[in-house]
C-alpha positions as CSV (number, residue, x, y, z in Angstrom):
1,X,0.0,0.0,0.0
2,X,1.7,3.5,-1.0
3,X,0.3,5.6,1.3
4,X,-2.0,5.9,4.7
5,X,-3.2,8.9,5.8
6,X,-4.4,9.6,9.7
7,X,-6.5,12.1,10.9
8,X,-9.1,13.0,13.5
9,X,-13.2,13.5,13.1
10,X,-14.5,15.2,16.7
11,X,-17.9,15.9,15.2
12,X,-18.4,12.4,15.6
13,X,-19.0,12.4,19.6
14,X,-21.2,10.9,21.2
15,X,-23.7,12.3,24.7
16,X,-23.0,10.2,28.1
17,X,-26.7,10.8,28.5
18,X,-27.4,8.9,25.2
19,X,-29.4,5.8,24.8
20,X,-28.3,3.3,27.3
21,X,-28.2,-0.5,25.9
22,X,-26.2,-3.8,27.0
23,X,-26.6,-5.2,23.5
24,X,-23.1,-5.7,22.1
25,X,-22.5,-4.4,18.7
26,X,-23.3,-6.9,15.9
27,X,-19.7,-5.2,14.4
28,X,-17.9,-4.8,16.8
29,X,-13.8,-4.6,16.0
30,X,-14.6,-4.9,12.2
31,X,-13.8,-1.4,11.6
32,X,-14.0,0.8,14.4
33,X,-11.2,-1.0,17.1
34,X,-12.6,-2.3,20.5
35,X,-12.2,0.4,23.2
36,X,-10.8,-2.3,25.5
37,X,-7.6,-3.0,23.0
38,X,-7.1,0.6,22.3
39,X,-6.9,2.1,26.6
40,X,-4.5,-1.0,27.0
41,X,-1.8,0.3,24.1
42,X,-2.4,3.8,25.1
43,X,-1.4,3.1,29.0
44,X,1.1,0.7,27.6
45,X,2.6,3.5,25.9
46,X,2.4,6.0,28.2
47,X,3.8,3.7,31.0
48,X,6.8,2.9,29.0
49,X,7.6,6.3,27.2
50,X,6.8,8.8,30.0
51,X,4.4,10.7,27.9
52,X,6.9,11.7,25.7
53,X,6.3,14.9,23.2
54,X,7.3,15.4,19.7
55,X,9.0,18.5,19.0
56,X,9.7,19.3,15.0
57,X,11.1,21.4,12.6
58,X,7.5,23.6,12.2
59,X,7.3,26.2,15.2
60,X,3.4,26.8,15.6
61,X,1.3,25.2,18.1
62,X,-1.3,22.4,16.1
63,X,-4.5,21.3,18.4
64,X,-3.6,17.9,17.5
65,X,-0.3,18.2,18.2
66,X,0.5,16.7,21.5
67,X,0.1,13.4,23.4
68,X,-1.2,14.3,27.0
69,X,-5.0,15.7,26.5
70,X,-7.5,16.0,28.7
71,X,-11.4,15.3,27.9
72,X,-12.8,18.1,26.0
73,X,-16.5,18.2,28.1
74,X,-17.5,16.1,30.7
75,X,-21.0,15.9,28.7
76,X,-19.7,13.3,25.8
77,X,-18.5,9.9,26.1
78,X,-16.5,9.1,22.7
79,X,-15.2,12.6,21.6
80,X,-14.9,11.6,18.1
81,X,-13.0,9.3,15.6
82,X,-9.6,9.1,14.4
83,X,-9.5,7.1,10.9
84,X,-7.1,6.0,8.9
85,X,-7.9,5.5,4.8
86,X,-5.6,4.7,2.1
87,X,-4.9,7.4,-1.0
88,X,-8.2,6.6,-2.6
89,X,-10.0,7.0,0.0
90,X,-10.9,3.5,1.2
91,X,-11.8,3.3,4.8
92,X,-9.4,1.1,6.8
93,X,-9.6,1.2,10.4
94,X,-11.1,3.3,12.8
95,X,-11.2,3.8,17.2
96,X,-13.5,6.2,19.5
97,X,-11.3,8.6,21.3
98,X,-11.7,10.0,24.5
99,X,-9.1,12.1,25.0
100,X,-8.4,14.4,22.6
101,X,-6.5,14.2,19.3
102,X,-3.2,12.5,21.4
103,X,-0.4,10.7,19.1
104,X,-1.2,7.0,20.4
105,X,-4.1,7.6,18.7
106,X,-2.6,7.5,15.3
107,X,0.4,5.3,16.5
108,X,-2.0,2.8,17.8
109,X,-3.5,2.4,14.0
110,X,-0.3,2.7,12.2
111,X,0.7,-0.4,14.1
112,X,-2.5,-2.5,13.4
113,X,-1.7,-1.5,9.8
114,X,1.9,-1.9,9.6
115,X,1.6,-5.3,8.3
116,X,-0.1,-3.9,4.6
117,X,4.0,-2.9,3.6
118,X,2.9,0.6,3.6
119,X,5.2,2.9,2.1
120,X,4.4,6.5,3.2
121,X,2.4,7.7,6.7
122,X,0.4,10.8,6.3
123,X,-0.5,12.8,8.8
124,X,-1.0,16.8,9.0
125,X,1.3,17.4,11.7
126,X,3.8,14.9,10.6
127,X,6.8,17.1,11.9
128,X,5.7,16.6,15.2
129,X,4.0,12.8,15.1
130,X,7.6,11.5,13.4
131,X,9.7,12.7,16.2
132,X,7.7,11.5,18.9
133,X,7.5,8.1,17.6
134,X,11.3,8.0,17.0
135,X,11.4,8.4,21.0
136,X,8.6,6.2,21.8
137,X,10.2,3.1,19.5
138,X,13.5,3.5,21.6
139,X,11.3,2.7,24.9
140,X,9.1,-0.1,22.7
141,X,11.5,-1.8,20.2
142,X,8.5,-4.0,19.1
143,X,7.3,-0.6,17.2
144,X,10.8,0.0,15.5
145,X,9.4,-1.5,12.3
146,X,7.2,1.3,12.3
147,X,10.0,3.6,11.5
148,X,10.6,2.0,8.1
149,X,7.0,4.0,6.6
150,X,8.1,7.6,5.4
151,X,6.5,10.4,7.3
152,X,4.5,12.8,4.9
153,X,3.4,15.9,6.5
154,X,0.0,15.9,4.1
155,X,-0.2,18.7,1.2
156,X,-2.3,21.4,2.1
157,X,-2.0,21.2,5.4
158,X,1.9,21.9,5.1
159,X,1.6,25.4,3.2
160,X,0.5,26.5,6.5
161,X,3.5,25.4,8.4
162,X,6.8,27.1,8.4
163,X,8.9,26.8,4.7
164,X,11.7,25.1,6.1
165,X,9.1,22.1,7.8
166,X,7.7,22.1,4.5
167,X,10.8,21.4,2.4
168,X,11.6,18.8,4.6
169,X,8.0,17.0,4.9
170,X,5.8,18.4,3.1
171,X,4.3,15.0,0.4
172,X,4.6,17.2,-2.5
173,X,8.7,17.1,-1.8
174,X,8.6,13.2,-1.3
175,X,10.2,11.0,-3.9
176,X,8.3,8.1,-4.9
177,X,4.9,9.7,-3.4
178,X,3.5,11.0,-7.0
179,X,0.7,12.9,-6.4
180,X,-0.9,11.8,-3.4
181,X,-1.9,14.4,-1.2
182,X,-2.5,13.0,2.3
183,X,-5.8,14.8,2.7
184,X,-7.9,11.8,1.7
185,X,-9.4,11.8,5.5
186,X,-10.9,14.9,4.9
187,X,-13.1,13.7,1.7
188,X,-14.2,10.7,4.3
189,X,-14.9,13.0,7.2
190,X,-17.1,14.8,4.6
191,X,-19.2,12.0,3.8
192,X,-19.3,10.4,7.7
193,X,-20.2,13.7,9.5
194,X,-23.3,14.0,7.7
195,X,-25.2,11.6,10.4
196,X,-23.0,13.1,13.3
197,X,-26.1,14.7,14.7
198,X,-27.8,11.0,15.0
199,X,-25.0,9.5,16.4
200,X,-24.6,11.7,18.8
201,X,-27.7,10.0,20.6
202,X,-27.5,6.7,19.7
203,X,-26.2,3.6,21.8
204,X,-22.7,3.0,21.7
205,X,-23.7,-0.7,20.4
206,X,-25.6,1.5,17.2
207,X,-23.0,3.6,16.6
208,X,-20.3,1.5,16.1
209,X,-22.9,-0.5,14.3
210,X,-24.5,2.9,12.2
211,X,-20.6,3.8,11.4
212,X,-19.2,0.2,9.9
213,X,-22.5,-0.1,7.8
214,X,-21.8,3.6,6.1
215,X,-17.9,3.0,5.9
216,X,-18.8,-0.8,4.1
217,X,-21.5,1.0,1.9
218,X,-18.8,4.0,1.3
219,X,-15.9,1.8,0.4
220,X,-18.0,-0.3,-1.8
221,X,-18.6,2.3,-4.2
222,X,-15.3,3.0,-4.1
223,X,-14.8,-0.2,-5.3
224,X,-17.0,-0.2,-8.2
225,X,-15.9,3.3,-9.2
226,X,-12.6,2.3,-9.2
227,X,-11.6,1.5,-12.9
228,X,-13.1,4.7,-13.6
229,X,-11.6,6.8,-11.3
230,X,-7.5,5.7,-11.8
231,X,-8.8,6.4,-15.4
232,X,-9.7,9.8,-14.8
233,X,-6.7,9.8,-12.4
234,X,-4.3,8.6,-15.2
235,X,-5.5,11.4,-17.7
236,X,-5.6,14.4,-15.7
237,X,-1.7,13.6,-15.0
238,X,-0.9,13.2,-18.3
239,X,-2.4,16.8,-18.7
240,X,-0.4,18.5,-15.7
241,X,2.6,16.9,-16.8
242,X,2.5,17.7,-20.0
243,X,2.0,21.7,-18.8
244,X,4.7,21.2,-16.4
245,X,7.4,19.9,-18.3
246,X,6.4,22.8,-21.0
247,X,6.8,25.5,-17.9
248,X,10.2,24.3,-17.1
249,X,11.5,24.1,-20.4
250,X,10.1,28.0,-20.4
251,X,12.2,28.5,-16.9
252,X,15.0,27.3,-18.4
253,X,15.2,29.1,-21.4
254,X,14.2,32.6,-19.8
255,X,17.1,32.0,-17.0
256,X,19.6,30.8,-19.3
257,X,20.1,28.1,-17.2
258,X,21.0,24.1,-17.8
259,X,19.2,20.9,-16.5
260,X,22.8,20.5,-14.3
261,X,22.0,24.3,-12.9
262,X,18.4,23.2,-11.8
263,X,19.6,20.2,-10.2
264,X,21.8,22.3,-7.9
265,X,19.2,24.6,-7.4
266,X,17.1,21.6,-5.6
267,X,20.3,20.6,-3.4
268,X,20.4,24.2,-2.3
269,X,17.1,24.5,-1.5
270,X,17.1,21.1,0.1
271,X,20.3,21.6,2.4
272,X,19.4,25.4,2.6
273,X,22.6,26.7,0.9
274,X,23.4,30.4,-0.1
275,X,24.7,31.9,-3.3
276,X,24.8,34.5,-5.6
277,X,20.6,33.8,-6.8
278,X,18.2,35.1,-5.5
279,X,16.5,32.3,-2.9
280,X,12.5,33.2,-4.5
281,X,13.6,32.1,-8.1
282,X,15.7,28.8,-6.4
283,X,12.5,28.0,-4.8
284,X,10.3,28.5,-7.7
285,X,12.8,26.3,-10.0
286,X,12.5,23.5,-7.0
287,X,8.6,23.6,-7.1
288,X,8.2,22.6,-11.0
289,X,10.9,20.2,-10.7
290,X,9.5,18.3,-7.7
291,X,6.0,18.7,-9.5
292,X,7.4,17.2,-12.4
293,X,8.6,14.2,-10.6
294,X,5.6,13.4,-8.6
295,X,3.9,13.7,-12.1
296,X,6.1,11.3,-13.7
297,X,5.9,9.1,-10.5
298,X,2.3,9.2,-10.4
299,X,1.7,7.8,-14.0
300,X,4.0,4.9,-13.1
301,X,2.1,4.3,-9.7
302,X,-1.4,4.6,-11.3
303,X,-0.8,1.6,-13.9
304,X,0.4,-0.2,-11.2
305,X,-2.6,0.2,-9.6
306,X,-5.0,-0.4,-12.5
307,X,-3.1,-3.8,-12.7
308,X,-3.2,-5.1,-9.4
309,X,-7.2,-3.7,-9.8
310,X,-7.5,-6.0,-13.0
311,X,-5.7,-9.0,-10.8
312,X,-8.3,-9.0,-7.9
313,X,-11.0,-8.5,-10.6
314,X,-9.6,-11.9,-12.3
315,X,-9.3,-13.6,-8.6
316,X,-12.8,-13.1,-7.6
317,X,-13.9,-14.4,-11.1
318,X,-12.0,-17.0,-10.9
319,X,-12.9,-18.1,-7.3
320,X,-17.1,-17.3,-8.3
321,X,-15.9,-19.9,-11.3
322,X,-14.7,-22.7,-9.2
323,X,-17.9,-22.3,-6.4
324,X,-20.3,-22.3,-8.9
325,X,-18.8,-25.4,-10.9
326,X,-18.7,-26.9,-7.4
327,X,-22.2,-26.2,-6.5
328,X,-23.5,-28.0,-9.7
329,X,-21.4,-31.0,-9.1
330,X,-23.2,-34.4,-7.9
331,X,-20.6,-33.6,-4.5
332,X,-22.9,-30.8,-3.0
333,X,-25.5,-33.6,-2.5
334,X,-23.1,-35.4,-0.3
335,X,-21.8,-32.9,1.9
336,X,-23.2,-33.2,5.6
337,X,-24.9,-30.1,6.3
338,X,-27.3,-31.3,3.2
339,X,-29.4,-28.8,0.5
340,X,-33.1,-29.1,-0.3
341,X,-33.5,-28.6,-4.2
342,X,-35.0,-25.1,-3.7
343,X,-31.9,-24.0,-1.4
344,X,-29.0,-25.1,-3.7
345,X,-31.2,-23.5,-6.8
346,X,-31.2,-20.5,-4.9
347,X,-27.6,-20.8,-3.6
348,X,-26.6,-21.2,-7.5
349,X,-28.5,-18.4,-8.4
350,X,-26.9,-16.0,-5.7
351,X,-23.1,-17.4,-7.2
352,X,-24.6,-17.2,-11.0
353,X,-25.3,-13.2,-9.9
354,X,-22.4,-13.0,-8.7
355,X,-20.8,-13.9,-11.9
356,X,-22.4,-11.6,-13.6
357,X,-21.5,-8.7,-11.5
358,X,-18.2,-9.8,-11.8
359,X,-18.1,-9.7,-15.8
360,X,-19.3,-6.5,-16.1
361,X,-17.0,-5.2,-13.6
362,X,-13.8,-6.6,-15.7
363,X,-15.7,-5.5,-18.9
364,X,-15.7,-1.7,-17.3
365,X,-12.6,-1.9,-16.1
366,X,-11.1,-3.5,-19.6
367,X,-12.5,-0.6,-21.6
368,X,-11.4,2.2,-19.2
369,X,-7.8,0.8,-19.4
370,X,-7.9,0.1,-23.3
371,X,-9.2,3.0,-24.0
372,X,-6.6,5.2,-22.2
373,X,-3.6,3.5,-22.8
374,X,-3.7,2.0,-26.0
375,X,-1.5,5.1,-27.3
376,X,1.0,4.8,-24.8
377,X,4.6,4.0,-24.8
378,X,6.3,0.2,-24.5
379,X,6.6,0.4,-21.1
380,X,2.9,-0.2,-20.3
381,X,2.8,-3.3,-23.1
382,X,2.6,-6.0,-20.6
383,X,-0.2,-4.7,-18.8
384,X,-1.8,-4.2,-22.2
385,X,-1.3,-8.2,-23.5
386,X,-2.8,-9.3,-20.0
387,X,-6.4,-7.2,-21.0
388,X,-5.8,-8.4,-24.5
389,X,-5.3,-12.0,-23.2
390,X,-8.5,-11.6,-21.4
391,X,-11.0,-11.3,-24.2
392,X,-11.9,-15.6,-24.5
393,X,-12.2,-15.7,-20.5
394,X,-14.7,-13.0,-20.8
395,X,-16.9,-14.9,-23.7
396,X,-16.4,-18.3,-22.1
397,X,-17.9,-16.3,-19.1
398,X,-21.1,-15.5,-21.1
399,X,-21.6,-19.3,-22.0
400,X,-21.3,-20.7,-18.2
401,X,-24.1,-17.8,-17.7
């Protein structure tokens, strides 16, 4: 996974004076994490690291920035969310906090994530999380993998922070990143916050409940959107870079400068180095060169991503193909739990659905990625021969239908 990105929702609170129930939540731990599991890492951390602080490069004060926080109103239970989704928004993982925006919040999800191989950790204080998890993995070596994720202090968010913090963390600056932007929480908290004012009064049982049934429904359609939009993605970079690579050839030519001159340029601005130009036009070179290279960088990642989208797609057909060959087999009639002839008709109607869903998801997602990249260079060929290849498994599909 490239990129995870962290962030807090306190709209979603809840009243102590809510609905009391002693149901247990029919979801509870699928998405939001048990409250139990989440107190005993936060005192596990704050027994072993002495409530240590992270103190970075950026100089202003951030609510969110800090790890002891006290509870905002003695009127709420849960005081919120803190959520962590991936660069296309897909909901991950999710606890209740009750006390404030602290750093084991985030820390606690980063580790029940760590196993996905992410690659970069998002967060819009980043300057201040990284520093204080560096301390906290000396005290807890069983987080040191942890460290191996690169923080990303997340776009927007970092043109309000000094300009040194944001040459150094700002996402736009990181190699490898392309054009994520470490902001995808927000577009979540968007869509979540609408039935804030409901939750407020439910149950805790019905609002972890209420809350995994919208994120499911949410990262569905992300799902089934998702051909379309790394197609949409994939053009609109081709655009900007384009543009881009256009402006700094203009750059270049107007400052009678080489592509050996620019390069120094970024090391100066980088290491923060003096000379004879002026700093504004050194900073203004750096900007369309590191836009450049998260353009080129996020062309390469998106075809990536279309092909591991087209390799689940081919999974799950493959895996509907071997159930419902299975379930019209003489073996289903032997198996112990036994099927009336109505239930295994129905049951091989629900897989034969399911097939079909399938098909037309790959047939989408085929003629998104045809369609854009048929004109493109050698280097996405391979890609291209496996959706060529795929044309016989999608008419054998329509005659097991």
């Amino acid at each position: 996974m490239l990129a995870v990105s962290v962030d807090g929702n306190r709209k979603h609170y809840r009243f102590k004076n809510a609905s009391r129930s002693e149901e247990q939540a029919i979801f509870q731990g699928v998405f939001i994490a048990k409250d139990e599991d989440v107190a005993t890492f936060v005192d596990h951390i704050h027994r072993t690291s002495k409530h240590v602080s992270g103190r970075g490069v950026c100089g202003g004060e951030w609510s969110a920035a800090r790890e002891t926080s006290q509870r905002s109103t003695s009127k709420v239970d849960e005081e919120g969310l803190e959520l962590a989704v991936c660069r296309h928004g897909v909901l991950l993982r999710a606890l209740n906090m009750y006390r404030g925006e602290m750093f084991a919040y985030p820390l606690y999800l980063q580790e029940k994530l760590a196993s996905r191989q992410i690659t970069f950790f998002c967060m819009d204080v980043t300057c201040k999380y990284w520093p204080y998890l560096q301390k906290v993995a000396k005290s807890c070596p069983e987080l040191q993998p942890l460290l191996s994720m690169k923080p990303f202090l997340s776009v927007f968010h970092a043109k309000a922070h000094d300009f040194k913090c944001e040459v150094k963390w700002s996402g736009a600056y990181q190699e490898g990143a392309g054009l994520t932007l470490g902001e995808e929480v927000e577009q979540c908290n968007a869509f979540l916050s609408r039935i804030a004012v409901t939750t407020k009064h439910m149950s805790k049982a019905g609002r972890t409940d209420m809350l995994t049934l919208l994120a499911m429904r949410w990262n569905q359609q992300k799902f089934d959107n998702l051909a379309t939009s790394l197609s949409h993605r994939y053009h609109k970079t081709i655009k900007s870079l384009q543009s881009k690579q256009q402006n700094l050839e203009s750059m270049k030519a107007q400052l009678a400068v080489t592509e050996s001159h620019l390069e120094d340029w970024v090391s100066d601005v980088k290491e923060w180095a003096e000379d004879s130009v002026d700093l504004r036009t050194k900073r203004k070179a750096f900007d369309i060169i590191m836009a450049v290279r998260r353009l080129e960088e996020e062309k390469n990642i998106l075809v990536l991503e279309m092909d591991h989208h087209w390799k689940w797609l081919s999974t799950r057909a493959k895996t509907s193909q071997e159930l419902s060959s299975l379930l019209s087999s003489e073996t289903v009639k032997n198996w112990p739990c036994g099927f009336s002839e109505e239930g295994l008709k129905g049951l091989q109607s629900i897989i034969l659905r399911k097939q079909q869903n399938i098909r037309e998801k790959k047939m989408q997602a085929r003629d998104c990625y045809l369609r854009l990249l048929s004109g493109e260079t050698a280097e996405n060929m391979s890609f291209l021969h496996k959706l060529d290849d795929s044309d016989s498994d999608l008419d054998s599909s329509d005659d097991a239908l």
